[in-house]
N, CA, C and O atoms as a CHARMM CRD file, in Angstrom:
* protein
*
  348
    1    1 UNK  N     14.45200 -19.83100 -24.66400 PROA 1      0.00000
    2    1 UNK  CA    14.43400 -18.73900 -25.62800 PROA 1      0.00000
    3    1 UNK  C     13.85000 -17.49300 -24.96300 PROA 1      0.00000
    4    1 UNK  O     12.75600 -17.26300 -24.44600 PROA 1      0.00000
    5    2 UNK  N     14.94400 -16.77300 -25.15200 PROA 2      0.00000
    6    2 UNK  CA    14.09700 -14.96500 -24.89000 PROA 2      0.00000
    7    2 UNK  C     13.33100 -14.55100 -25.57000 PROA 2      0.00000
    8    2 UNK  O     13.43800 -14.64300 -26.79200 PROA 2      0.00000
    9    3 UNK  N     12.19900 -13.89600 -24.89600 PROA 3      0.00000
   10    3 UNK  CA    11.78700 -12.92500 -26.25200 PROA 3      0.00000
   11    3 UNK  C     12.55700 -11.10800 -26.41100 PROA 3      0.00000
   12    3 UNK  O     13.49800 -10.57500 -25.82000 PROA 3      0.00000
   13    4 UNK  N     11.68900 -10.65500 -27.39400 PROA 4      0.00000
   14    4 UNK  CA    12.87300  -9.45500 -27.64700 PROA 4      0.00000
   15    4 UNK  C     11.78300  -8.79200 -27.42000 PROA 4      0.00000
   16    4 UNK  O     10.65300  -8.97000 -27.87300 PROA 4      0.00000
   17    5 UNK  N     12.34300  -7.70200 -26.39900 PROA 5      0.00000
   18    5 UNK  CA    11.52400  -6.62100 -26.35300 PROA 5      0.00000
   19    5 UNK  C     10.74300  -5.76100 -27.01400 PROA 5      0.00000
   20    5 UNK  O     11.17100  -5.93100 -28.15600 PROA 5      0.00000
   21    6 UNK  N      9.78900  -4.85300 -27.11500 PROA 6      0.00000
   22    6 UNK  CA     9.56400  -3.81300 -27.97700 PROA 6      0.00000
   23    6 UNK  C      9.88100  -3.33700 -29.41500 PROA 6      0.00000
   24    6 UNK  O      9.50300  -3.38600 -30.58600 PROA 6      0.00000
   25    7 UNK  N     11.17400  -2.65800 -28.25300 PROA 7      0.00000
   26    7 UNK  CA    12.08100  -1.81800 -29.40300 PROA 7      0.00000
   27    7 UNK  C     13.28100  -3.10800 -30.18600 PROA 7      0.00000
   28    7 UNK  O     14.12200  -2.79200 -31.02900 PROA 7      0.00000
   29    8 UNK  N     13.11500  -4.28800 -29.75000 PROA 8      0.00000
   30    8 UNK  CA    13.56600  -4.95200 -31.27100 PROA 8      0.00000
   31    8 UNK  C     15.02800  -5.58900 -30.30200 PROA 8      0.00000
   32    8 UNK  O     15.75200  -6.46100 -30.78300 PROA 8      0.00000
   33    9 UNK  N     15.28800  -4.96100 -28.85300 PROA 9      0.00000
   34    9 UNK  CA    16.45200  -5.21400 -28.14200 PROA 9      0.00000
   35    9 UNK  C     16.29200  -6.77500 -27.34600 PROA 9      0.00000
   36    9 UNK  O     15.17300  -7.16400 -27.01000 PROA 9      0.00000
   37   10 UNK  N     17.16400  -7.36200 -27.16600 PROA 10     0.00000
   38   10 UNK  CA    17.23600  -8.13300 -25.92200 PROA 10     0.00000
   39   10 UNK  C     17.35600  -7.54300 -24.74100 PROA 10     0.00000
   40   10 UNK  O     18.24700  -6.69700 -24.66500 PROA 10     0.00000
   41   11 UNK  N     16.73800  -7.73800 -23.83000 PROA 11     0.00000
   42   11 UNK  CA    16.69900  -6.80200 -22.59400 PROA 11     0.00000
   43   11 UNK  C     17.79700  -7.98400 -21.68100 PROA 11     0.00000
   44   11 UNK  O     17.82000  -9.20300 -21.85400 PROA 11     0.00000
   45   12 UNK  N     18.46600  -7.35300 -20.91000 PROA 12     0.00000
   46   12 UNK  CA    19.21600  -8.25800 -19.88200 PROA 12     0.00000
   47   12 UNK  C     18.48100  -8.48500 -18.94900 PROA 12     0.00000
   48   12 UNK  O     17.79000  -7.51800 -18.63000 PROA 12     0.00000
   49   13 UNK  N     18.28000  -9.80200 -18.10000 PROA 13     0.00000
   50   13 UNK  CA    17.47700  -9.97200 -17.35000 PROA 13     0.00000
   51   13 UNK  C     17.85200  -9.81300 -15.58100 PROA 13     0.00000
   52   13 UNK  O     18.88800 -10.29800 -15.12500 PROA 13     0.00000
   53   14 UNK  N     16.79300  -9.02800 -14.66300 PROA 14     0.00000
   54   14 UNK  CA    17.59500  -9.07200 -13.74800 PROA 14     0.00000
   55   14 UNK  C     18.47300  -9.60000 -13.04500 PROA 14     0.00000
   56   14 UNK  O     19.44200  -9.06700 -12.50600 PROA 14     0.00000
   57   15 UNK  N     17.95600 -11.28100 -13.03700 PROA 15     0.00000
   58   15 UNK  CA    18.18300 -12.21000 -12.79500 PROA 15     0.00000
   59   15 UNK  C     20.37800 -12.31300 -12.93000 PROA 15     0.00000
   60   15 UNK  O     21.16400 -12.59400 -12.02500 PROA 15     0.00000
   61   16 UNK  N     20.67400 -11.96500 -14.36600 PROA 16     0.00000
   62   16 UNK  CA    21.69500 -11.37600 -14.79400 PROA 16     0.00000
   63   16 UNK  C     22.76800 -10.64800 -13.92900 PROA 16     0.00000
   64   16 UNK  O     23.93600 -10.80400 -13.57300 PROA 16     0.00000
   65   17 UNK  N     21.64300  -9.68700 -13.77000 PROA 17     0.00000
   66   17 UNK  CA    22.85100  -8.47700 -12.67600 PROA 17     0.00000
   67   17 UNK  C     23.10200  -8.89000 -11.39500 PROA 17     0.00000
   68   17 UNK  O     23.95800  -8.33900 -10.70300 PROA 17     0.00000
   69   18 UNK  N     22.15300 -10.20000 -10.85300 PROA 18     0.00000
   70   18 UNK  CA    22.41800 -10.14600  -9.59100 PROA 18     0.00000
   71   18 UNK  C     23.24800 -11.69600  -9.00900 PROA 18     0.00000
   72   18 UNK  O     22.48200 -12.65200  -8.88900 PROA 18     0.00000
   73   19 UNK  N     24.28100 -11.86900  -8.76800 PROA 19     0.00000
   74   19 UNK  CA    25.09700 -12.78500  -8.96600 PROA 19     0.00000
   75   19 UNK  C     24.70100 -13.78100  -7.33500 PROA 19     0.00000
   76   19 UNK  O     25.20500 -14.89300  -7.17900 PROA 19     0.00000
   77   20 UNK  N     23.73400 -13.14300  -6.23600 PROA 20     0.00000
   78   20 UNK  CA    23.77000 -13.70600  -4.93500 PROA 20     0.00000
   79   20 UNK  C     22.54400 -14.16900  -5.49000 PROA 20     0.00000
   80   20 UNK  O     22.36800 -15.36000  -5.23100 PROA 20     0.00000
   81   21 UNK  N     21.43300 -13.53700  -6.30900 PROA 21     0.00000
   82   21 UNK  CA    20.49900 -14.25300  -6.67800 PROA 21     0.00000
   83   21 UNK  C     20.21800 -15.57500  -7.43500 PROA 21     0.00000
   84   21 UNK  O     19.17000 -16.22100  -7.40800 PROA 21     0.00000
   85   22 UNK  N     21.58500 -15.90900  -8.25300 PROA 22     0.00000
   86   22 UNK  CA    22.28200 -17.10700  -9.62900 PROA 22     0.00000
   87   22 UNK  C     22.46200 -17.80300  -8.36900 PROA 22     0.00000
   88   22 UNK  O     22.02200 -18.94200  -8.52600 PROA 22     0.00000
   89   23 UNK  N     22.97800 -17.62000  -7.00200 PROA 23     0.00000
   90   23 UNK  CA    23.76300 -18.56300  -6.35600 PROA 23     0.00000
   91   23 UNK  C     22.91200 -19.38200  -5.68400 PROA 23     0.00000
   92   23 UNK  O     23.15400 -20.55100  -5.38300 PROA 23     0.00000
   93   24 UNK  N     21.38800 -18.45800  -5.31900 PROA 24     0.00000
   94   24 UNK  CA    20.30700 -19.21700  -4.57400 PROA 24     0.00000
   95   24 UNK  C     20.26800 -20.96000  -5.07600 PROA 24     0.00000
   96   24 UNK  O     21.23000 -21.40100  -5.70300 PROA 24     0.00000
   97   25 UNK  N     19.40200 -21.62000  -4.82800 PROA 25     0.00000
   98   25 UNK  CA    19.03800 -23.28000  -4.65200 PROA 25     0.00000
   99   25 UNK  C     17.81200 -22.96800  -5.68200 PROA 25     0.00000
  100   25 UNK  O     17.29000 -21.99600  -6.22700 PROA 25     0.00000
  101   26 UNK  N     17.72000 -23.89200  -5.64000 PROA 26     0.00000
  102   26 UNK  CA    15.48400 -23.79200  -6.75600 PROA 26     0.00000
  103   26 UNK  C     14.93800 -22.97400  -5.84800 PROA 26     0.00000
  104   26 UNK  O     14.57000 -21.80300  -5.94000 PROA 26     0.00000
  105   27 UNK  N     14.92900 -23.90800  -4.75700 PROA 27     0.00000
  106   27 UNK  CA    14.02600 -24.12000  -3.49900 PROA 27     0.00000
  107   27 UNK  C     14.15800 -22.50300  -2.81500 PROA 27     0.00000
  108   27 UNK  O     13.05800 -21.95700  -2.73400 PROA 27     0.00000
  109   28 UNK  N     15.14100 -21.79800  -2.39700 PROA 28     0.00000
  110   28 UNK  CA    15.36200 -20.89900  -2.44700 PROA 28     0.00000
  111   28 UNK  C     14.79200 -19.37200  -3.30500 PROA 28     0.00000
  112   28 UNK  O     14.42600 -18.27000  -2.89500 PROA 28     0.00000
  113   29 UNK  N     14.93100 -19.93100  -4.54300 PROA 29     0.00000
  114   29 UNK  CA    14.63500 -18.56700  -5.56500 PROA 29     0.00000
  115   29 UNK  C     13.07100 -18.75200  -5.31300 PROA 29     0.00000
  116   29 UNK  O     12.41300 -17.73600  -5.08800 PROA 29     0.00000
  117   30 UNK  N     12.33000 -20.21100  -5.34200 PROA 30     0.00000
  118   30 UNK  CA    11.05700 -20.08200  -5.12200 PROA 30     0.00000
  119   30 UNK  C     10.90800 -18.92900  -3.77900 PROA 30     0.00000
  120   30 UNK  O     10.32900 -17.84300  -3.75900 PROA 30     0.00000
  121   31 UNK  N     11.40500 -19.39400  -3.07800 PROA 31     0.00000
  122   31 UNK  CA    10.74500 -18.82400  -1.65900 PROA 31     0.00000
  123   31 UNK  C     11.03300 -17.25300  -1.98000 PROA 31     0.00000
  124   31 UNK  O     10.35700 -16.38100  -1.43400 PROA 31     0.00000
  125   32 UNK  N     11.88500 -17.00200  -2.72900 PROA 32     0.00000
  126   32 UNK  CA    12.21900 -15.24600  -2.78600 PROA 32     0.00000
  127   32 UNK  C     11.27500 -15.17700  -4.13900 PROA 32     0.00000
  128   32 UNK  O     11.08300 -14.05000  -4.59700 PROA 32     0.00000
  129   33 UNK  N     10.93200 -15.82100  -4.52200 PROA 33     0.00000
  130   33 UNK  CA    10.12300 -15.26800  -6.07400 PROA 33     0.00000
  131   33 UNK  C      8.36700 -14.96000  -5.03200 PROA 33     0.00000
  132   33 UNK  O      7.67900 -13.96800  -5.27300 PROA 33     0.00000
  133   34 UNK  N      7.95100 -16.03500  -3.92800 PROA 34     0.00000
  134   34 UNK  CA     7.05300 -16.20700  -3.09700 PROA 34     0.00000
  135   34 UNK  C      7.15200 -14.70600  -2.14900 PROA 34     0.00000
  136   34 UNK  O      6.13700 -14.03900  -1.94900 PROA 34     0.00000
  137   35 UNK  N      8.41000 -14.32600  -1.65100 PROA 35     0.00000
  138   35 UNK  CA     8.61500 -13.26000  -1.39000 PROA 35     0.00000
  139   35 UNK  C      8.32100 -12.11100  -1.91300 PROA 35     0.00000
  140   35 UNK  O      7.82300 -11.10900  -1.39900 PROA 35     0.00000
  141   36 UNK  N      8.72000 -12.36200  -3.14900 PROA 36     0.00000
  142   36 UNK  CA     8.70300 -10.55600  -3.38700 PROA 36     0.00000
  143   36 UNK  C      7.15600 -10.42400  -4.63800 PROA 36     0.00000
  144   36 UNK  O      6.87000  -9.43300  -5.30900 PROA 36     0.00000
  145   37 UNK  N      6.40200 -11.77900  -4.60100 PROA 37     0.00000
  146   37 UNK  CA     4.98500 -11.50400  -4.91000 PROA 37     0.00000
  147   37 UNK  C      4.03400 -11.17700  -3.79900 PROA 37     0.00000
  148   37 UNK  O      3.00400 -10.52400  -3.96700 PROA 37     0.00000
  149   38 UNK  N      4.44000 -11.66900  -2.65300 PROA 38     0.00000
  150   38 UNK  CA     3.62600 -11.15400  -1.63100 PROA 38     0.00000
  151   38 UNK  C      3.80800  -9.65600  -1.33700 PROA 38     0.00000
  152   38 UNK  O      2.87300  -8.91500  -1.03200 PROA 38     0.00000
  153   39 UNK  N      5.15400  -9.25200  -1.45900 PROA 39     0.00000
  154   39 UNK  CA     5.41400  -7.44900  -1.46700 PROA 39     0.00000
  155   39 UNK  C      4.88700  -6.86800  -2.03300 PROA 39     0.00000
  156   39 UNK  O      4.32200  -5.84500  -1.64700 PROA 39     0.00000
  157   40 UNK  N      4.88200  -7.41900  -3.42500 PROA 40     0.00000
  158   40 UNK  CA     4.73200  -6.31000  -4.67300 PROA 40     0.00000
  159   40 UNK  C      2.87600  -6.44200  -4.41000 PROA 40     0.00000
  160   40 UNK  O      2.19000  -5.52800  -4.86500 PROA 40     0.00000
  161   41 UNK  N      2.23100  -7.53200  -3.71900 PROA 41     0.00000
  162   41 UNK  CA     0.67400  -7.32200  -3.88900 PROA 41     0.00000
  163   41 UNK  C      0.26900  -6.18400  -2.73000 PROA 41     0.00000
  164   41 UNK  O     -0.43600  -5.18000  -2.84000 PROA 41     0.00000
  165   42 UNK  N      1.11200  -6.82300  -1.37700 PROA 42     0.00000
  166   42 UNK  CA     1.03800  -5.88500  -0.43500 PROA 42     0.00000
  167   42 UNK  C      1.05800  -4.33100  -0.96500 PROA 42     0.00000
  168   42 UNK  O      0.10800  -3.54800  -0.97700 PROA 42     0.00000
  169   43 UNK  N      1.86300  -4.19700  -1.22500 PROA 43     0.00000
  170   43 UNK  CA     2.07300  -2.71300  -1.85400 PROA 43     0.00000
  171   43 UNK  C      1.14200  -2.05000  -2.61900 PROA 43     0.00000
  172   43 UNK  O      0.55600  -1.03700  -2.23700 PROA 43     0.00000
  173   44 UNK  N      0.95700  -2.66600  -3.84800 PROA 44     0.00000
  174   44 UNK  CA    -0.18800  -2.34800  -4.70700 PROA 44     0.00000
  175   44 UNK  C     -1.86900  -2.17000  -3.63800 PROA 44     0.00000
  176   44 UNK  O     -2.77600  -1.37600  -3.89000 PROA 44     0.00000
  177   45 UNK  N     -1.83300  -3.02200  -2.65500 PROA 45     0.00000
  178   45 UNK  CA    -3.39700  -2.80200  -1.69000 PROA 45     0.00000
  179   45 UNK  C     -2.58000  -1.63800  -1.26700 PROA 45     0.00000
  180   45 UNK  O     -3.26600  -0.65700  -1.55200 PROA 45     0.00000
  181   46 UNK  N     -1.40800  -1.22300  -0.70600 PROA 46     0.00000
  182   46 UNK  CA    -1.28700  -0.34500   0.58100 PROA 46     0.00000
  183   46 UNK  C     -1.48200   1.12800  -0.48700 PROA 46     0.00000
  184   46 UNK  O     -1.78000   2.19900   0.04200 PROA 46     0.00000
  185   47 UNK  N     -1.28400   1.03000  -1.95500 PROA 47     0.00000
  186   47 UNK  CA    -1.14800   2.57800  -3.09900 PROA 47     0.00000
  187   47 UNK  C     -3.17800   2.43900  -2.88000 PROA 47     0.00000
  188   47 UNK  O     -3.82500   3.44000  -2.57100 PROA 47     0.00000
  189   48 UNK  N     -3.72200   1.33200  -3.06600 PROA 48     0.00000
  190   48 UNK  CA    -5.13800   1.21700  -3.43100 PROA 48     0.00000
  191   48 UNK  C     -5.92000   2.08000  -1.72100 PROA 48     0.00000
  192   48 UNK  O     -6.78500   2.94500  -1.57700 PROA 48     0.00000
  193   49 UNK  N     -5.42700   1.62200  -1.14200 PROA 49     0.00000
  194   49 UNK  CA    -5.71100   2.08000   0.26900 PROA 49     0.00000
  195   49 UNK  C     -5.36100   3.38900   0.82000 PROA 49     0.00000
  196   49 UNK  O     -6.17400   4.01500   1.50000 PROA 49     0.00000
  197   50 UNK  N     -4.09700   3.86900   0.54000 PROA 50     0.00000
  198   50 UNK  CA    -3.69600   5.31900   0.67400 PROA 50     0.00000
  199   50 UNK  C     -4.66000   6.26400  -0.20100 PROA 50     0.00000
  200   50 UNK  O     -5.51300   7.10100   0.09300 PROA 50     0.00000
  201   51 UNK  N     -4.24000   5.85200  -1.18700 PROA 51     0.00000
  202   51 UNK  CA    -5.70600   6.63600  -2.23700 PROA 51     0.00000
  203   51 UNK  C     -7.07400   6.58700  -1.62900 PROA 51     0.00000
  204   51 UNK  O     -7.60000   7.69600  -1.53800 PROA 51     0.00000
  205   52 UNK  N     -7.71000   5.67700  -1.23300 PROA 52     0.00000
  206   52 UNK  CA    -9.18700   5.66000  -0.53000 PROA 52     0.00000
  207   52 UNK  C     -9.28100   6.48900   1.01700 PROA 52     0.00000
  208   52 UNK  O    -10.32300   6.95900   1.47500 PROA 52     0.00000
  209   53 UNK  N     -7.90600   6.53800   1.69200 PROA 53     0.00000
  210   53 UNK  CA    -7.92000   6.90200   2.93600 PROA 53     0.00000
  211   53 UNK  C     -7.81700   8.65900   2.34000 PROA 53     0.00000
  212   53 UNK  O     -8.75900   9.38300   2.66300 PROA 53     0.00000
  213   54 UNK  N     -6.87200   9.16800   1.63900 PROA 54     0.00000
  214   54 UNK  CA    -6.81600  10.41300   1.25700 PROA 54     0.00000
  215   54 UNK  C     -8.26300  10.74100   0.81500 PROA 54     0.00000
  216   54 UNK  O     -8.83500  11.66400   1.39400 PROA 54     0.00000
  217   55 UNK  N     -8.91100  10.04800  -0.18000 PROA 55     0.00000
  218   55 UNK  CA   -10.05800  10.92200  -0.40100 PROA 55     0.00000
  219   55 UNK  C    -10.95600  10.86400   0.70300 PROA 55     0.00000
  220   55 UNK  O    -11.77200  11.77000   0.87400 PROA 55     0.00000
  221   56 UNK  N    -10.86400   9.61200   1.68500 PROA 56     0.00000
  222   56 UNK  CA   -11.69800  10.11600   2.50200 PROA 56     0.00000
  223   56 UNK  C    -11.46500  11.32100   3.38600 PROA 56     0.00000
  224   56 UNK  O    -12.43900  11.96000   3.78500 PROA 56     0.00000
  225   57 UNK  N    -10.57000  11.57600   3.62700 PROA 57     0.00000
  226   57 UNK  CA   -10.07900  12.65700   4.61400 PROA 57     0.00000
  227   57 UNK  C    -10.35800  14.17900   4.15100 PROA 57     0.00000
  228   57 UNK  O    -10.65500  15.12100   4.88600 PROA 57     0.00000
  229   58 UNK  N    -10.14400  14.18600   2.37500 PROA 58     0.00000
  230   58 UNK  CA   -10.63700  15.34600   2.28800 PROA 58     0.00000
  231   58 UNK  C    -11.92500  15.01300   2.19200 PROA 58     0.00000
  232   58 UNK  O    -12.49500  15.95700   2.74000 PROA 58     0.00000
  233   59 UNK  N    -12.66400  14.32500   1.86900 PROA 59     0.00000
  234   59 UNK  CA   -14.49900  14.10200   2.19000 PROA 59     0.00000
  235   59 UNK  C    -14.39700  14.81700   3.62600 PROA 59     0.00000
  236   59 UNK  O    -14.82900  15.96100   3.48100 PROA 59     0.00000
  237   60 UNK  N    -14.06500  14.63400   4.73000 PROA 60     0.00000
  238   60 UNK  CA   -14.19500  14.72300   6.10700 PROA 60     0.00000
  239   60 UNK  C    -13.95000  16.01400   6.08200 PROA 60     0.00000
  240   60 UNK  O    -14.79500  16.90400   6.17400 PROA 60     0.00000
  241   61 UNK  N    -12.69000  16.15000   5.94700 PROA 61     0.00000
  242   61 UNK  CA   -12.49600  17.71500   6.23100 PROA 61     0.00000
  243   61 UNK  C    -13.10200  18.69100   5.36400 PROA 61     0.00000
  244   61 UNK  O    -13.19700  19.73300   6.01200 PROA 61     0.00000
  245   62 UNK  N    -13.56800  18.84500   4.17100 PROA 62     0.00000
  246   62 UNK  CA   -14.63000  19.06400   3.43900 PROA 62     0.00000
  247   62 UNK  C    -16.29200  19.80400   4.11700 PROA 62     0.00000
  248   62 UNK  O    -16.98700  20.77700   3.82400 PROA 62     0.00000
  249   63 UNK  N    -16.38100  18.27300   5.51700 PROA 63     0.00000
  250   63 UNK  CA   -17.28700  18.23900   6.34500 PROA 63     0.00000
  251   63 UNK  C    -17.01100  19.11000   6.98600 PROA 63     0.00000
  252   63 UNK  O    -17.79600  20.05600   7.05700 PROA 63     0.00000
  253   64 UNK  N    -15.88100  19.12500   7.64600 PROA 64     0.00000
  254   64 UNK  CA   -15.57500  19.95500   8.87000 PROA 64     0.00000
  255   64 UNK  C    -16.05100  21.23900   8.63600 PROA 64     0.00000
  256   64 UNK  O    -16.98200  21.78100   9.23300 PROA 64     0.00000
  257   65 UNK  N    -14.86400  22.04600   7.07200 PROA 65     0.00000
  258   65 UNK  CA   -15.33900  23.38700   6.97700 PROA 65     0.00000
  259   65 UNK  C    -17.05700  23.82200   6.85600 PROA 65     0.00000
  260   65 UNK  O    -17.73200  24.77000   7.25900 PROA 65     0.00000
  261   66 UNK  N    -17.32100  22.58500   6.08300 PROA 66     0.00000
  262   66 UNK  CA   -18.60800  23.13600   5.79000 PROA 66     0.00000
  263   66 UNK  C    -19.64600  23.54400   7.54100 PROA 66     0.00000
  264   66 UNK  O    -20.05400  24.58500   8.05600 PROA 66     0.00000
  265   67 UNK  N    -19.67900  22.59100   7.78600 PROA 67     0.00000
  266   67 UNK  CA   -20.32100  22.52800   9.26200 PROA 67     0.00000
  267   67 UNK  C    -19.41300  22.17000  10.76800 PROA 67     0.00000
  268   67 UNK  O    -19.52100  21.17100  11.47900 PROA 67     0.00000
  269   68 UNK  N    -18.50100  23.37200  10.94500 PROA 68     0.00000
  270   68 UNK  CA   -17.63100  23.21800  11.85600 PROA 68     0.00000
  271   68 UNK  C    -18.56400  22.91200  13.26400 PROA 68     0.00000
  272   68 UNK  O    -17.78100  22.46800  14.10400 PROA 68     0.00000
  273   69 UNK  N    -19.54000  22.96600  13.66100 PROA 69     0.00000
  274   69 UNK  CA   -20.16200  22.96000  14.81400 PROA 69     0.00000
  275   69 UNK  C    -20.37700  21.08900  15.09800 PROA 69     0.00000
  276   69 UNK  O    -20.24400  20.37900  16.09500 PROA 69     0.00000
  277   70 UNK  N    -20.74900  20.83200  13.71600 PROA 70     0.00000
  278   70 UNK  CA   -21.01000  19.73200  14.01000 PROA 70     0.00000
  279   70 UNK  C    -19.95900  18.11800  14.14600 PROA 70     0.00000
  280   70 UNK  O    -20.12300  16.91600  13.93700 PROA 70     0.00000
  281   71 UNK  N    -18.82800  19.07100  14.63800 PROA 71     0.00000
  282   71 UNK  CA   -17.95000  18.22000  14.36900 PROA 71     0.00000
  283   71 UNK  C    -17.01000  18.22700  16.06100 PROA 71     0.00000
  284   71 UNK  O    -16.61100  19.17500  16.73600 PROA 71     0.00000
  285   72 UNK  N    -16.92900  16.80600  16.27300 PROA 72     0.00000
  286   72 UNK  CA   -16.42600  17.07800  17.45000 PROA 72     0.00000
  287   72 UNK  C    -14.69700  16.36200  17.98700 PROA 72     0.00000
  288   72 UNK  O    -14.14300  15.40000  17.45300 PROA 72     0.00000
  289   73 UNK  N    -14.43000  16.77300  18.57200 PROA 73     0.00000
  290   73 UNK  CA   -12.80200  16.38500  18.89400 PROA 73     0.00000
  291   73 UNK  C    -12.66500  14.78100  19.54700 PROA 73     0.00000
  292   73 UNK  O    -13.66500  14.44200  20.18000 PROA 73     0.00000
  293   74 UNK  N    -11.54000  13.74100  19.47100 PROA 74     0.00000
  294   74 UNK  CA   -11.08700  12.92000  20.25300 PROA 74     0.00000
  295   74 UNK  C    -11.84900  12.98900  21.66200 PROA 74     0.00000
  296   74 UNK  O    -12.76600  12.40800  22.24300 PROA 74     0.00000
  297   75 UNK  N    -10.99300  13.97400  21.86200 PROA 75     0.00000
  298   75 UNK  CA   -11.40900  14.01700  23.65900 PROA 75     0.00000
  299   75 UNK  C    -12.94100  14.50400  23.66300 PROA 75     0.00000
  300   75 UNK  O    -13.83300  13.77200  24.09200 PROA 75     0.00000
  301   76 UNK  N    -13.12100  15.46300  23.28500 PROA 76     0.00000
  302   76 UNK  CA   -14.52100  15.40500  23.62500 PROA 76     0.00000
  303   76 UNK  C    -15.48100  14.09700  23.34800 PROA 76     0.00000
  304   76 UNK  O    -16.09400  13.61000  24.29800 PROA 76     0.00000
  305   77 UNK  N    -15.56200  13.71600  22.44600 PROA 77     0.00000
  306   77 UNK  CA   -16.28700  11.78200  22.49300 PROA 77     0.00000
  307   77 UNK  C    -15.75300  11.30000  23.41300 PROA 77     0.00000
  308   77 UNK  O    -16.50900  10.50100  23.96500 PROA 77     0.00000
  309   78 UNK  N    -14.60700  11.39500  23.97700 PROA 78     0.00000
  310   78 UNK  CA   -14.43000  10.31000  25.25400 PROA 78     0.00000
  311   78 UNK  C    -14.89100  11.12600  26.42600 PROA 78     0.00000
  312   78 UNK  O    -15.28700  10.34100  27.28800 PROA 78     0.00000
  313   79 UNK  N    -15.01200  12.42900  26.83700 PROA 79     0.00000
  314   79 UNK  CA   -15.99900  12.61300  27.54400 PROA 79     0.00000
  315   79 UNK  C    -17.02300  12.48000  27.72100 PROA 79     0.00000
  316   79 UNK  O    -17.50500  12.63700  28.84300 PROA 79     0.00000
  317   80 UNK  N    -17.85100  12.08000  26.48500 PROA 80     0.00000
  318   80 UNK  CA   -19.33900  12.12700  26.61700 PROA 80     0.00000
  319   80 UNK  C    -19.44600  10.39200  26.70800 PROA 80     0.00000
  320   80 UNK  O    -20.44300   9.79400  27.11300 PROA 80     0.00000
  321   81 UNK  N    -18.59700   9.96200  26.39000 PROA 81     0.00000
  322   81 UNK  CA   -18.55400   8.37400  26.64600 PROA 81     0.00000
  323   81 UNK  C    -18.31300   8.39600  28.16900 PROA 81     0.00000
  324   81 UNK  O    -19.36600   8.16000  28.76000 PROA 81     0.00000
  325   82 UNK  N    -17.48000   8.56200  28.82900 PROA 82     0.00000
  326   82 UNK  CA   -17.26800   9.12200  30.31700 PROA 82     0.00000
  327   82 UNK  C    -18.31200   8.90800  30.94100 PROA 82     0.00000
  328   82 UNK  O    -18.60700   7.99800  31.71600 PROA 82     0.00000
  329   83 UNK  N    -19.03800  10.03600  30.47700 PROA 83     0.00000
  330   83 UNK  CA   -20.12800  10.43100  31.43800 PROA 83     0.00000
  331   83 UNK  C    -21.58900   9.84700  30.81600 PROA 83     0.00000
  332   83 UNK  O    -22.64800  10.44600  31.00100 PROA 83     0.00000
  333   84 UNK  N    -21.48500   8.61100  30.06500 PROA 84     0.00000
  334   84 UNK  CA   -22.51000   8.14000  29.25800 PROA 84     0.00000
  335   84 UNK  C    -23.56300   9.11800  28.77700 PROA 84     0.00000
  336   84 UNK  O    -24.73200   9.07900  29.16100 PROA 84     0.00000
  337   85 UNK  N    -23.16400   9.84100  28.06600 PROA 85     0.00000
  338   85 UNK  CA   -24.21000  10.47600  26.83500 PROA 85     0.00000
  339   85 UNK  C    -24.09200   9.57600  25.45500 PROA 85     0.00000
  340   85 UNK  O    -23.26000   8.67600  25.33000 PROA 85     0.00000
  341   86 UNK  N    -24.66900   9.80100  24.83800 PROA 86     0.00000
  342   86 UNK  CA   -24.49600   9.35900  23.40700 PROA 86     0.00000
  343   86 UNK  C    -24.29800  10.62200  22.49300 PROA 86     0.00000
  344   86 UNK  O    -24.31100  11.74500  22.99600 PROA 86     0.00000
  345   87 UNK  N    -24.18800  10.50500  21.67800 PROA 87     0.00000
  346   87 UNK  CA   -23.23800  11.14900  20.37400 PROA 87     0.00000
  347   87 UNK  C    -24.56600  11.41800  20.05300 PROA 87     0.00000
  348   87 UNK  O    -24.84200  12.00800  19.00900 PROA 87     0.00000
């Protein structure tokens, strides 16, 4: 038994539209149902993660304007690593 959507409709199920998906095995649809839950979590960390990496960046650059002196380039840290100074 379906249930009925919302608005009172039967919704067609994807499952429906996709005729290579009806043709899969059990064993099969498991492994693609196993599939595309591992995507859809992946994804959801990679939106959770883009968001945390963006605000950090404007945090940083934030830094930068505020105190441009104290901020130093790639290469320059690997020079001072180079020539063993510390940071």
């Amino acid at each position: 038994m379906r249930l009925r959507h919302l608005w009172g409709k039967v919704p067609k199920m994807i499952l429906e539209t996709l005729p290579q998906v009806q043709a899969l095995s059990r064993e099969q649809k498991c492994r693609l149902m196993d599939e595309l839950w591992i995507e859809t979590f992946t994804d959801a960390q990679s939106e959770e993660r883009s968001s945390a990496i963006q605000s950090l960046l404007k945090e940083r650059q934030a830094e930068l304007l505020a105190t441009p002196r104290a901020v130093m380039t790639v290469e320059e840290h690997l020079a001072k690593l180079k020539a063993g100074q510390r940071s």
